[in-house]
N, C-alpha and C positions, 0 to 999 in steps of 0.2 A: 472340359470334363463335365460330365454329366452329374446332376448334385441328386439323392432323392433322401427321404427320412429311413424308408426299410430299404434293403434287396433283400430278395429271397431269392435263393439257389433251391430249384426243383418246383416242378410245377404240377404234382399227386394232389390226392384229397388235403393232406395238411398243405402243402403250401398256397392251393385254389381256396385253402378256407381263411388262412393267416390275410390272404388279399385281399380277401372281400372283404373279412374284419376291419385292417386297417383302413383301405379307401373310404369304407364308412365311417371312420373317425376321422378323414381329411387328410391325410396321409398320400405323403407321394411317393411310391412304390416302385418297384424295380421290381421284373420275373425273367429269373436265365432257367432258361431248359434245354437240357442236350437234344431233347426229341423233337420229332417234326408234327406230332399230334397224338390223340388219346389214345392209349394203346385198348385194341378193341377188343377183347374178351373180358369175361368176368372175374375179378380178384379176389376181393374183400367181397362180403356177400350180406353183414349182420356186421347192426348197430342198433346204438339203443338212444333213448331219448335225453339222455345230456348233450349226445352230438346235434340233435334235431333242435335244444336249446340255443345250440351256440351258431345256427344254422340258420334260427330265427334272428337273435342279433344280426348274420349278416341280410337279413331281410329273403330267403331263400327257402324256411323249411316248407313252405306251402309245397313248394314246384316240384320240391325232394322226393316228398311226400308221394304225390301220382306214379303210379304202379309198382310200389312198393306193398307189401303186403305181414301181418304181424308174424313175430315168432310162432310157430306153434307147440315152444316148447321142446324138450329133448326127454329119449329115454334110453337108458346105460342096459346093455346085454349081456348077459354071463356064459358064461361057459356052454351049461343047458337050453341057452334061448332063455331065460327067466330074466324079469327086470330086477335090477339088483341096486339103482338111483334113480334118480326123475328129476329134474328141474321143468320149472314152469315161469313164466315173464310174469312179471307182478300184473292183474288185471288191468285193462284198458277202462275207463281213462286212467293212466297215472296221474302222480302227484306234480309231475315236471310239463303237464298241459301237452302233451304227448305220447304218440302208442310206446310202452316201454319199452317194448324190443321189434326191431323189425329188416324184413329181406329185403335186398334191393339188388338194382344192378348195376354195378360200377360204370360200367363206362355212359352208361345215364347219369349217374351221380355229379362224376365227374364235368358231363358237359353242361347241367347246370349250373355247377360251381362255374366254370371259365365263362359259361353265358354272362354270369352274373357278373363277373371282371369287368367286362367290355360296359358296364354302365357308366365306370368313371375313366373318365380321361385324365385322371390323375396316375392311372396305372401304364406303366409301359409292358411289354410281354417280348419277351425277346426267346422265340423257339430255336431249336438247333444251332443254340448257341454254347459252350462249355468254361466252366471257370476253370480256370488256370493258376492263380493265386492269388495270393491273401495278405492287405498289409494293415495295420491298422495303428493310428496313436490316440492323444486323446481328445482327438476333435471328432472322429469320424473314421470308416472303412475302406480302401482302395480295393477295386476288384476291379482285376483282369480278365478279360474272356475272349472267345475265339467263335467266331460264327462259321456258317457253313461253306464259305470260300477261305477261311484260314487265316480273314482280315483280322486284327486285333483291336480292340477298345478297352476302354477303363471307363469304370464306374464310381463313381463316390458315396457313398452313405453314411448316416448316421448310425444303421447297424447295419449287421449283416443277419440272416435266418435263416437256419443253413437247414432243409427241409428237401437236403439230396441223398438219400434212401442207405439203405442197410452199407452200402458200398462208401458211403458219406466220403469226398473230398477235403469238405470241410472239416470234419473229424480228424483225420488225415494230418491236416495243414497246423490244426491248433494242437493235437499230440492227444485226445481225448483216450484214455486206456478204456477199454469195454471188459467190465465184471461180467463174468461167466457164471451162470446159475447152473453149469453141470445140465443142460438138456439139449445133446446134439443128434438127433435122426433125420433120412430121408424118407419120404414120403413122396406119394407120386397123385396129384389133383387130376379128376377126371369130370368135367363139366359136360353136361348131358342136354340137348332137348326132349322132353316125350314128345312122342308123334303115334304112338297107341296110347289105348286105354289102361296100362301097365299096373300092376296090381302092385302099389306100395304104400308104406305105412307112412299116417295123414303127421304124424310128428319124425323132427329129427330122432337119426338116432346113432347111438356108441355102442359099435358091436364091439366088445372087450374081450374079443375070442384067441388064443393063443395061435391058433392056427393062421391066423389070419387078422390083425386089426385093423379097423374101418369104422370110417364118419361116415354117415348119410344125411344129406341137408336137403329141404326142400325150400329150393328159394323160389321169387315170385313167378309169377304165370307156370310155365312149364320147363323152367330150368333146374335141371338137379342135378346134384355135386355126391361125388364121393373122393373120399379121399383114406391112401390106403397104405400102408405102411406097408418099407420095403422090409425084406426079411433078411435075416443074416445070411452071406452067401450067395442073397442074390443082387446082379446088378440095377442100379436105377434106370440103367439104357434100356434092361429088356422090354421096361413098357412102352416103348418108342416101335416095338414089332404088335403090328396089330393083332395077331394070333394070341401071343402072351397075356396082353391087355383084354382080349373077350376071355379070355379062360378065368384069369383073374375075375372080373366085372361079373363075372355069370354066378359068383359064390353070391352076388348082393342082389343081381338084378338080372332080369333078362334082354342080354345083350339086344336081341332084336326090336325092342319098342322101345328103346334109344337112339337116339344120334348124337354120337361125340362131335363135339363142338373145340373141346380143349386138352390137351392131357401133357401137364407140367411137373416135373420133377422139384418137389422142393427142401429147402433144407429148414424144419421146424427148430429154430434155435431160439436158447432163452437167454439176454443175453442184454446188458443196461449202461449206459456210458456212465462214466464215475466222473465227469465234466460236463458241465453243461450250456456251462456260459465261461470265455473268455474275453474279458474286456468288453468289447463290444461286438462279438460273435457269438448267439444263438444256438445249439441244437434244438431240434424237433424232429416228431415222428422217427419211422426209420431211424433215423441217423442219431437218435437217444437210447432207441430200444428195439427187440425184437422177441417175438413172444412166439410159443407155439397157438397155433387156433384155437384151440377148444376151449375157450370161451369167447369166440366172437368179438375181440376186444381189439386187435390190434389196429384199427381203423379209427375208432374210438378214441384210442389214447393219445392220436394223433392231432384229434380235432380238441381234445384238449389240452393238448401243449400248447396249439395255438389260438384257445380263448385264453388260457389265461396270462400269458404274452402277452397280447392283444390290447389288452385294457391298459395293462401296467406298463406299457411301450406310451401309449396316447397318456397316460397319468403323467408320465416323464416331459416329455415333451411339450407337454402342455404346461407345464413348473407346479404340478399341482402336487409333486413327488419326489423325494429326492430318490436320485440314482440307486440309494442303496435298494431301492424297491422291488429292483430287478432283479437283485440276489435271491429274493423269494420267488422265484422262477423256477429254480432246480432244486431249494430248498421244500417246495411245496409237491413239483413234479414228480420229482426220483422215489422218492420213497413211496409213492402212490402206484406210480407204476410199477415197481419191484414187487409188492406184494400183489399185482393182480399177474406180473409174469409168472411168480411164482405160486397162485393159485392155477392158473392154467400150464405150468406145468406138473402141478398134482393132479389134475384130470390127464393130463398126457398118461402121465405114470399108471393111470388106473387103467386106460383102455389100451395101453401098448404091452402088456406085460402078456410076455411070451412062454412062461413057466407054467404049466399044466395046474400043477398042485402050487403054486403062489395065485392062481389066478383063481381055483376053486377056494381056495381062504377069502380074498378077497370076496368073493361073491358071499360066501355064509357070514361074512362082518357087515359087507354093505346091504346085504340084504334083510339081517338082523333090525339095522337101524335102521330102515325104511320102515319095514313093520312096525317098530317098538314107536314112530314117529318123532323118533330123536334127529332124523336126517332133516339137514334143511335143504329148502328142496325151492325155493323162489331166486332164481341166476343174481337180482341185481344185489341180493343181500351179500353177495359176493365182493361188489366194489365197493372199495373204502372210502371214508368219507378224508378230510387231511387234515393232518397231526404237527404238523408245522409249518412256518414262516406267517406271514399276515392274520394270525387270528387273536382274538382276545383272549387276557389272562389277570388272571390275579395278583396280588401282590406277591403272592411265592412260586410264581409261574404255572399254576394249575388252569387249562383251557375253561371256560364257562361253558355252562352246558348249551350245547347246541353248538360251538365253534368249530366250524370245519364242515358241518353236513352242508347237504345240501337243500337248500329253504326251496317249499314247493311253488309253485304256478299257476296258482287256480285261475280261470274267468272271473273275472270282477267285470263292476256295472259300477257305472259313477252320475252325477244327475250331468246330461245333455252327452253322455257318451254311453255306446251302445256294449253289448259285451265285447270285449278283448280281454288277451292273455296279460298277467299284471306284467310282465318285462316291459312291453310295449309301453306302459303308461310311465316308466322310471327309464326306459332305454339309456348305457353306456354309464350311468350316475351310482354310487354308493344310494343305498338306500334305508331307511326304517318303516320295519312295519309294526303298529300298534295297534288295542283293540280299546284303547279310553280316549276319546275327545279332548279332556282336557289334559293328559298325557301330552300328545301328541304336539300340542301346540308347545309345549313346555319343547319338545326335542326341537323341533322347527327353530325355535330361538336360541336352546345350545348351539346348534347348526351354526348360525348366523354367525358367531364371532369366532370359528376356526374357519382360517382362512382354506385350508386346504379340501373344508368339504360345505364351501357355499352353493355348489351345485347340486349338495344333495336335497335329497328329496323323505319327504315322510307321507307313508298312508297310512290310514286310520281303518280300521275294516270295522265297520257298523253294522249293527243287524235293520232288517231292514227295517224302518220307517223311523229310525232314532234321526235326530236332531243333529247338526251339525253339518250336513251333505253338502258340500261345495266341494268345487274346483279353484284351486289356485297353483300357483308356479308352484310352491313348496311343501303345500298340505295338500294331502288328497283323499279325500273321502270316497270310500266305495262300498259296493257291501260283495260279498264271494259267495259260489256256489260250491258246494260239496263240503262247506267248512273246513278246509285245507290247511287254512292259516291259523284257525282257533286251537284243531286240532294239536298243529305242531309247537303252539306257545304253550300249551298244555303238558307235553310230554315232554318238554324245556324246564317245565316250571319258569317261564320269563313271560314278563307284562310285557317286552317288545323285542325286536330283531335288529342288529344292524345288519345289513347283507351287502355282499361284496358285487359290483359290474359282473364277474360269471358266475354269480348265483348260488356260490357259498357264503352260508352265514357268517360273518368274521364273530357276532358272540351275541348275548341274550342278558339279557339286564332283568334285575328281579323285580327292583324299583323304582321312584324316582331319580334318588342319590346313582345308581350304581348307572343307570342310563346315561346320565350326564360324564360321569367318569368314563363308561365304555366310550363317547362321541371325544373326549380331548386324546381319552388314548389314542384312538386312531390316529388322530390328528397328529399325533407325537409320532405314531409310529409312518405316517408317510412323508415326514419332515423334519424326522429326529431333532427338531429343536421346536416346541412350541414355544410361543410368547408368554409373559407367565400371567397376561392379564388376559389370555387367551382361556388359561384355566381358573384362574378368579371369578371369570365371567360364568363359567361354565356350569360351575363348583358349587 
């Protein structure tokens, strides 16, 4: 029998991302996929740069990156043709050292991602092949599967990640119930090339017309999408009749300076598992969640199920963590995602509403606050930052300010290394960032006597030409551009940051005192038992 650390069941952008992650942390990997290869049209179209973050851990976002091109933004239509919302991507450069929202092409995306598999031979890939079932106690996973002549094998692992799509087996298998957020329509996706000079507007847009509701998305080079809700009464087959489909199309665009490439009938469901972990099986992507579009998230939420998996899978395994670590997987994930399905499905709600007179309300309320400037109008202020599992607290449970967002990524410069993204220089390690020298060394030596974070890592962010610039394994002095870092200890109010491997701050410290307290809590909370000369030391 075959022994590995993960299998992953499904080989999409989460489970090609969950791979690359682990094999970079040494990890020997199992991939079952029912298919025989990338399925070739475009899907997901828009993501934004926490995926491009955790895309750089797996050493990838560069490659991601080429011919991908920024959001341009979105604007909401009313009734009259009148803009009645607007969203706009936070400006380039962002704070996460990446464009903050951007178009891409999936089945590009995707053959990076597997390119990038194939560097470790630690990974196996096993295509057209299907599981079967699921047995697990408390050593380990038995998975059974079926390849494409019908032969059968077993697999062993330490877990399982089950990362096989809205239809999940694995859900299935472990009895996971799916909470329903009340948003079930058909909609019918129609993927375009231009091939004239076709006259359309330079941003997305949400036509919110009762007659008729529709996405228009401009994704990169010459590919554009609409997507168009079916109406009551009528069937999702008919846009399968190409006559139906240009009449329809022609209300948005003119059928002739397109070429349909795709036209898929989908079910926009909002829709979240209430399990997420049993024992040692995994949910992700798909098979956790399903959101309507309209906020470009669903891709997204996928590649963060599996960073932050990812780390806490290699913290485990590594003994640097006790198990219970992994309970902060669904406890951190679920509620994160719930409120971003259920933001996107409050845009659903606004541009599908088919009532004449609820839709002209709408427009004189949304349109009010746009004017009055009460609308917020920048998309990622929409993603939440997390509100529980792994963060720092107080002694009556209240988060410290800064626990949970997400700590930005400036370019830093350090003496004998050239600019890079700060991830790079802490890669897969807990971290702190400080902006006083002798601070700094003070954490470095907390560090030191908790066993479970001697591979962390402290920077100092200096201005430039102050005194202390060296490199060492555990201090790192660097100085940043755009003041990114100063900025956000400022509007923390904390002299320094502990931050987590995917680049949530676990909490901010005021002081000296409260810093060394923040480093043993951690300490406590990944080993539920600190030593108590561990916190003497600290203290």
């Amino acid at each position: 029998m075959e022994t590995f650390d993960a299998i992953i069941s499904g080989y999409g952008p989460t489970g090609a991302t969950l791979a690359n992650l682990l094999a970079t942390m040494g990890m020997r990997v199992a991939i079952v996929e029912r298919d025989k290869d990338i399925y070739d049209k475009p899907r997901a179209i828009t993501a934004d740069h926490e995926t491009l973050r955790a895309f750089q851990a797996a050493g990838l976002a560069g490659k991601i990156t080429e011919g991908t091109c920024p959001h341009p933004g979105t604007d909401f239509i009313g009734v009259e043709g009148q803009v009645i919302k607007r969203f706009y991507p936070l400006p380039a450069p962002g704070p996460l050292g990446w464009e903050p929202t951007f178009m891409f092409y999936q089945p590009t995306l995707e053959r990076v991602l597997r390119d990038g598999v194939k560097r470790f031979e630690s990974v196996d890939v096993l295509l057209e092949h299907t599981l079967v079932s699921v047995r697990q106690d408390a050593e380990g996973v038995e998975v059974n599967i079926t390849g494409p002549d019908e032969s059968s094998k077993t697999l062993w692992g330490k877990y399982l990640l089950a990362c096989d799509g809205a239809r999940s087996a694995v859900r299935s298998q472990i009895e996971s119930p799916l909470y329903d957020l009340a948003f079930d329509e058909r909609w019918v996706v129609v993927d375009a090339d231009l091939h004239d000079d076709v006259e359309l507007p330079e941003r997305c847009v949400q036509y919110c017309r009762p007659t008729r509701p529709g996405t228009y998305i401009v994704g990169p080079g010459r590919l554009r999408r609409w997507e168009i809700k079916v109406l009551p009464g009528e069937a999702p087959e008919s846009f399968n009749d190409p006559e139906h489909l240009e009449r329809v199309l022609s209300t948005f665009v003119d059928p002739s300076g397109v070429e349909v490439k795709r036209v898929a009938i989908y079910r926009f469901h909002a829709v979240v598992a209430e399990k997420w972990r049993e024992g040692r099986v995994f949910l992700l992507g798909d098979a956790a969640h399903q959101m309507p579009p309209f906020m470009g998230q669903g891709l997204c939420a996928g590649v963060r199920d599996a960073y932050n998996l990812a780390w806490k899978l290699d913290a485990v395994l590594r003994g640097n963590a006790a198990d219970a670590l992994l309970d902060t997987y669904g406890q951190e994930r679920r509620p994160h995602v719930q409120t971003v399905v259920e933001t996107a499905k409050s845009f659903g709600l606004i541009i599908g509403e088919l009532d004449e007179q609820a839709a002209r309300e709408r427009d004189r309320r949304l349109g009010e606050e746009l004017a009055a400037g009460t609308a917020q109008t920048i998309r990622q202020s929409f993603i939440p930052g997390l509100e529980t599992g792994l963060l720092y607290r107080d002694a009556v449970g209240k988060r410290s300010a800064g626990a949970g967002k997400l700590f930005p990524q400036p370019w830093v410069n350090s003496e004998g290394i050239g600019p890079m993204r700060l991830d790079d220089l802490v890669r897969g390690n807990f971290y702190i960032v400080i902006r006083d020298w002798a601070l700094a060394a003070a954490a470095r030596d907390a560090l030191g006597v908790v066993a479970s974070l001697t591979d962390a890592k402290v920077v100092c962010v200096v201005d430039e030409g102050q005194g202390g610039a060296s490199l060492e394994a555990e201090l790192i002095a660097v100085t940043e551009e755009l003041g990114l870092v100063a900025r956000w200890l400022a509007e923390t109010g904390g002299v320094a940051a502990m931050v987590r491997p995917d680049g949530f701050a676990y909490g901010t410290a005021r002081h000296q005192a409260e810093l060394k307290d923040m480093i043993v809590s951690l300490g406590r909370a990944l080993t539920l038992a600190p030593h108590p000369e561990e916190r003497a030391a600290a203290v």
